[in-house]
N, C-alpha and C positions, 0 to 999 in steps of 0.2 A: 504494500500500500504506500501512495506515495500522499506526502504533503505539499500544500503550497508553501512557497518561501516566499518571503517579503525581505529586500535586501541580503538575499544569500542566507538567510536566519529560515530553519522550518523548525516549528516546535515539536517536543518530544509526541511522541506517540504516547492517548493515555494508558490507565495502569490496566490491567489483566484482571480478569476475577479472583485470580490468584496471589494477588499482588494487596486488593484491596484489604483496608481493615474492615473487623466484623468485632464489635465487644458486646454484641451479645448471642452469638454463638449459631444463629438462624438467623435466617433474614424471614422466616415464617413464625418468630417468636408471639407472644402475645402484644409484645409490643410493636411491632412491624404491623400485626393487623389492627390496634389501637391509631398506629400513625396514620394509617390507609386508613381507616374512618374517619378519620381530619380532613383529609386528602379532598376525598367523597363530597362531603356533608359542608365542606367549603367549595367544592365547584358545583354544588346541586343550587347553595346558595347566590351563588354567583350568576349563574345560568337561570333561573328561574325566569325573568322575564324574556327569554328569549324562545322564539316560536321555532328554531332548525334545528336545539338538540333534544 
């Protein structure tokens, strides 16, 4: 995969899933599905007045 460079400069390539930090040991923890109901329930809110989603 290539990147753009901007004056001879290409940025790193991001990290790998393997790479990434995880501190709490799932990304399907109780808290991962707490976040995603944040997630949710602020784009339902957001989206409400709108007629396309």
């Amino acid at each position: 995969m290539s990147y753009a460079s901007f004056d001879g400069y290409a940025p790193p390539p991001p990290p790998s899933e393997d790479e990434l930090l995880c501190d709490d040991g799932s990304m399907y923890s109780d808290r991962h599905r707490k976040q995603m109901n944040v997630l949710i329930d602020s784009l339902d809110d957001a989206w409400r007045d709108r007629d396309d989603v």
